[in-house]
N, C-alpha and C positions, 0 to 999 in steps of 0.2 A: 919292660915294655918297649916296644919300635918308639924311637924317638919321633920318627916319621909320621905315626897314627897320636902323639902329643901336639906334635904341630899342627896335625890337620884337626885335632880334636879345639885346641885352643883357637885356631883361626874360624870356625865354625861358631866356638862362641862368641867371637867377639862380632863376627855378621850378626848374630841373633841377637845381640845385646842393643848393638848400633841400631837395629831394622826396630827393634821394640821402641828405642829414643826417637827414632823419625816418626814412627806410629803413634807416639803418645798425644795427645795435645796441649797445648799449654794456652791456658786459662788468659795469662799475663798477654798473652801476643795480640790479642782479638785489638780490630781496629777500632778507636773511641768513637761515638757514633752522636751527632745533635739532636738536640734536645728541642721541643718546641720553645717558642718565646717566652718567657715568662712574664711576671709583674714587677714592679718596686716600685715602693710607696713609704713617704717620706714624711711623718707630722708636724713637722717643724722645719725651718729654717734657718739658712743665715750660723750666727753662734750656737743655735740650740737648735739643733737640729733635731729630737727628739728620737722617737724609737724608728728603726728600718725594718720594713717589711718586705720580705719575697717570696715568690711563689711560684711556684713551679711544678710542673709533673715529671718524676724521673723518665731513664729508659730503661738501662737493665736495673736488677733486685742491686742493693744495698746491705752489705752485713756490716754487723758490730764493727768500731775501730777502722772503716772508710771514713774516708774526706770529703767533705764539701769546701771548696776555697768559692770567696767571693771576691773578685778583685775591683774595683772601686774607682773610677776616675779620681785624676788624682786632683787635681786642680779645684773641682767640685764638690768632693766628697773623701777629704780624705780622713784615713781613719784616727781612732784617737788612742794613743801607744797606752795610757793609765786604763786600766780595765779592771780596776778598784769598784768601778758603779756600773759596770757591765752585768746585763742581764739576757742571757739567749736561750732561746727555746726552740725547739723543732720540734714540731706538730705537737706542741702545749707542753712537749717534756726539756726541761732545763738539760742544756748540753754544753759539753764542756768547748772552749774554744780559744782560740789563739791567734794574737794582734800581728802583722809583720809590716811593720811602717814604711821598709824601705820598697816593698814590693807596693803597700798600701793592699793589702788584702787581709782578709778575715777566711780562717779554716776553722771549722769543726770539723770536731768527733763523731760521729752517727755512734749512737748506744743503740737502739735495738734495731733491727733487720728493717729493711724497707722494702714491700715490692714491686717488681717491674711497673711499669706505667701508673705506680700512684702518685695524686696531688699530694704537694711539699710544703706548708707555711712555715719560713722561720722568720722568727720574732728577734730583733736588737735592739735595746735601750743603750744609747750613748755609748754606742761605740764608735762615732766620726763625732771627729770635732767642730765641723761644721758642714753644711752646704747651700750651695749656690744655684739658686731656681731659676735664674735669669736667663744663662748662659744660652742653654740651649733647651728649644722646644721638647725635646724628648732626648733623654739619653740612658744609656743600659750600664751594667753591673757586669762582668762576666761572671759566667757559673762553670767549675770544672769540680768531676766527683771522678775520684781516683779511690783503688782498692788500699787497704791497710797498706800495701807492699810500694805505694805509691805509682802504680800503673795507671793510667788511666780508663775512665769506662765512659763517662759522655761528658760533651761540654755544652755552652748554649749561651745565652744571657737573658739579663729581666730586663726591662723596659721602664722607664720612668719617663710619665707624661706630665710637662711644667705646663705651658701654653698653648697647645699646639694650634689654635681656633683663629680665624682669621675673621675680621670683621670687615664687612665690604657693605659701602655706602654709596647713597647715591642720590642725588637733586636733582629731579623733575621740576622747571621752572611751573610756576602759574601763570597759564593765557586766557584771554578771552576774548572774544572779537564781536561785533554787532553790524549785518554788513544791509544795504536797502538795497534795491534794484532802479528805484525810479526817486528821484528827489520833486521834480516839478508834478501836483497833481492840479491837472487843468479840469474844474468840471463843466467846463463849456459852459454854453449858453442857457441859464435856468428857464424852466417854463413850469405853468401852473397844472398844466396838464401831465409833468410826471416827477419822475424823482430822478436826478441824476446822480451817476457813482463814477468813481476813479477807484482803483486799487495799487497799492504799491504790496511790494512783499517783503520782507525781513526776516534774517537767518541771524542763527544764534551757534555758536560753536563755545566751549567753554570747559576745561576741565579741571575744576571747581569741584572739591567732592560733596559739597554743600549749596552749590548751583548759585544762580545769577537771580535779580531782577533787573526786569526791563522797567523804564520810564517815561511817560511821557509830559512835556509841557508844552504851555502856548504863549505865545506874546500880546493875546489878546483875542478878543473875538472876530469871527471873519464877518470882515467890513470894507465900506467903501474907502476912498483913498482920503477923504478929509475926517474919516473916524468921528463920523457924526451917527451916519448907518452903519446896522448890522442885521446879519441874519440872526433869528434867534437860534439857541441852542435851545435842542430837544428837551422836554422834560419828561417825555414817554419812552417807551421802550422801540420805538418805530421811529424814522421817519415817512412823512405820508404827502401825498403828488395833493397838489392843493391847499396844504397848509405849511407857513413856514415854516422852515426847519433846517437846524444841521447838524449833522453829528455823526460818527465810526461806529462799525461793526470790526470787531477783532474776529479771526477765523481761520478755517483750515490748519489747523494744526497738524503738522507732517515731518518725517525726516528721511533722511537716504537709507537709514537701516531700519528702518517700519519699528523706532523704537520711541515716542514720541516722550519726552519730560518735562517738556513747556506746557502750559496750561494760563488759562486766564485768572487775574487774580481778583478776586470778588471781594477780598476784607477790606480795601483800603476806600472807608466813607462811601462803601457796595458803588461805587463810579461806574466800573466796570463789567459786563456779565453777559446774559445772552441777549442776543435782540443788536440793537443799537442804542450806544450811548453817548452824552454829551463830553465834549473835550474839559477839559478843564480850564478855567480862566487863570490870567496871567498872574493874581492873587493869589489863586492856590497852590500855587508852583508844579515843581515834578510830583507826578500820583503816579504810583505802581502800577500796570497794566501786564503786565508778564512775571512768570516766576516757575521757578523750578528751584526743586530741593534735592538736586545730584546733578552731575555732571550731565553735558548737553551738545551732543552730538549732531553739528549742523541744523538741529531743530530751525523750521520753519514756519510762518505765519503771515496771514493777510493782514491787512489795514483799510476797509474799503471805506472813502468816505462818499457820503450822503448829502444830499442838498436839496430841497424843494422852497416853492414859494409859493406866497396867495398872489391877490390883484391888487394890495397895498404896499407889497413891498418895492421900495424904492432902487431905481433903475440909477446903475452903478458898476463900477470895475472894485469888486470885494477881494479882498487878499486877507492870509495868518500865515505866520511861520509857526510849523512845528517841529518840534527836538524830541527827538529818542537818544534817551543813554542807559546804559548799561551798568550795572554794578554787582561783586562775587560776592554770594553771602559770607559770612565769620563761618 
């Protein structure tokens, strides 16, 4: 045979040999690809850390004799080299595994096949010698799953949440405020032929979620200046032009945002209510006259007071002080 047609014969094969190796593909070459996040979950702490838990969804399929390594913060969780009381499981089946202290990781064995994108729980009983929940709010595990050949196929990590919640506080003082518009109420010159009034007005503001009462006292009856005379106070629901008399209507109840929570307060010895009522004597002290049971938004209210006389009543410069205060319910 032409040496010639050996050489060109062998050189031909060894193209087709070569161009077959370039053609073929290799399994081992594919790029490792991530994995979603997983879980870890921890029972215990400290010395006794209890069993580890992770969970995870693979990427590619899993055969017999692949890897899962779990590499372990070391400071945190590190593992514990006696595997004497070691107990692991993937997906409920007992698998075989293996401690590496100095890397601080844990590999298993995969025994039966696993496929592409399915969820992974594996189960460790005492395999860290301790860990440490303190450190940090959340901290992860790596996960790397390498073929029997020790190639790689995906890597990723589980996630372990210690604390991660923040607690945010905050103190809104208590105010309240009771403001009048007018202190002196002059009611002029009485006459028998009518009734005279004055009004003052008072605003309440208060954010109190159980609301205020208002108050009112007297220093005595309104009288002349040696407190020998007085007018009487009313014992009707009126005062009336020609009989004497004195005494307040509370009224108009209003606020800036048409939300009104003040109201008159009728239970305290019924003093107070609709009509006109007598003030209270200086004996009785402070008597409730306002109240709300929530908070009190600028609420508003009259005060008008009343005065009539007969043709016995004695001619006189008559004066009273009266006091409003305020106090937040419990």
């Amino acid at each position: 045979m032409n040496k010639n047609v050996l050489r060109k014969v062998s050189f031909l094969t060894l193209c087709a040999f070569a161009n077959a190796m370039v053609a073929l593909p290799h399994a081992n070459a594919a790029t490792p690809k991530k994995i979603s996040d997983g879980v870890w979950e921890q029972t215990g702490s400290g010395s006794t850390p209890g069993t580890t838990t992770i969970s995870f969804t693979t990427g590619e399929a899993l055969a017999g004799g692949d890897k899962i390594i779990f590499t372990f913060p070391v400071t945190e969780a590190p593992v514990d080299s006696d595997t004497s009381d070691d107990t692991v499981t993937l997906n409920g089946a007992t698998t075989a595994h293996a401690i590496d202290a100095v890397d601080n990781s844990i590999t298993l064995t995969v025994g039966s096949a696993i496929s592409a994108n399915t969820p992974v729980t594996v189960e460790m009983a005492n395999v860290l010698s301790s860990y440490t929940a303190t450190t940090y709010a959340q901290q992860s595990v790596a996960i790397n799953i390498n073929n029997f050949e020790k190639y790689p196929y995906d890597f990723g990590l589980a996630i372990k949440t210690n604390d991660n919640t923040t607690d945010v506080t905050a103190t809104v003082p208590l105010f309240t405020t009771l403001a009048v518009d007018d202190v002196t109420m002059d009611l002029g010159t009485l006459s028998v032929a009518s009734v005279k009034e004055v009004t003052q007005t008072y605003e309440v503001h208060s954010n109190n979620r159980s609301g205020v009462q208002v108050y009112v006292e007297t220093d005595g009856d309104l009288r002349d200046a040696g407190g020998l005379n007085t007018i009487d106070r009313i014992t009707t629901d009126v005062v009336t032009a020609g009989t004497e008399g004195y005494g307040i209507e509370v009224s108009n109840f209003r606020s800036d945002d048409s939300v009104v929570t003040l109201a008159v307060e009728d239970t305290d010895n019924t003093l107070f209510g609709s009509g006109d009522d007598a003030l209270p004597t200086a004996a009785d002290g402070p008597k409730e006259i306002v109240d709300s049971a929530t908070t009190v938004n600028k609420d508003k209210f009259d005060i008008t007071y009343k005065a009539a006389i007969d043709g016995d009543t004695v001619a006189g410069e008559y004066s009273q002080v009266v006091t409003f205060t305020i106090a937040t319910n419990a």
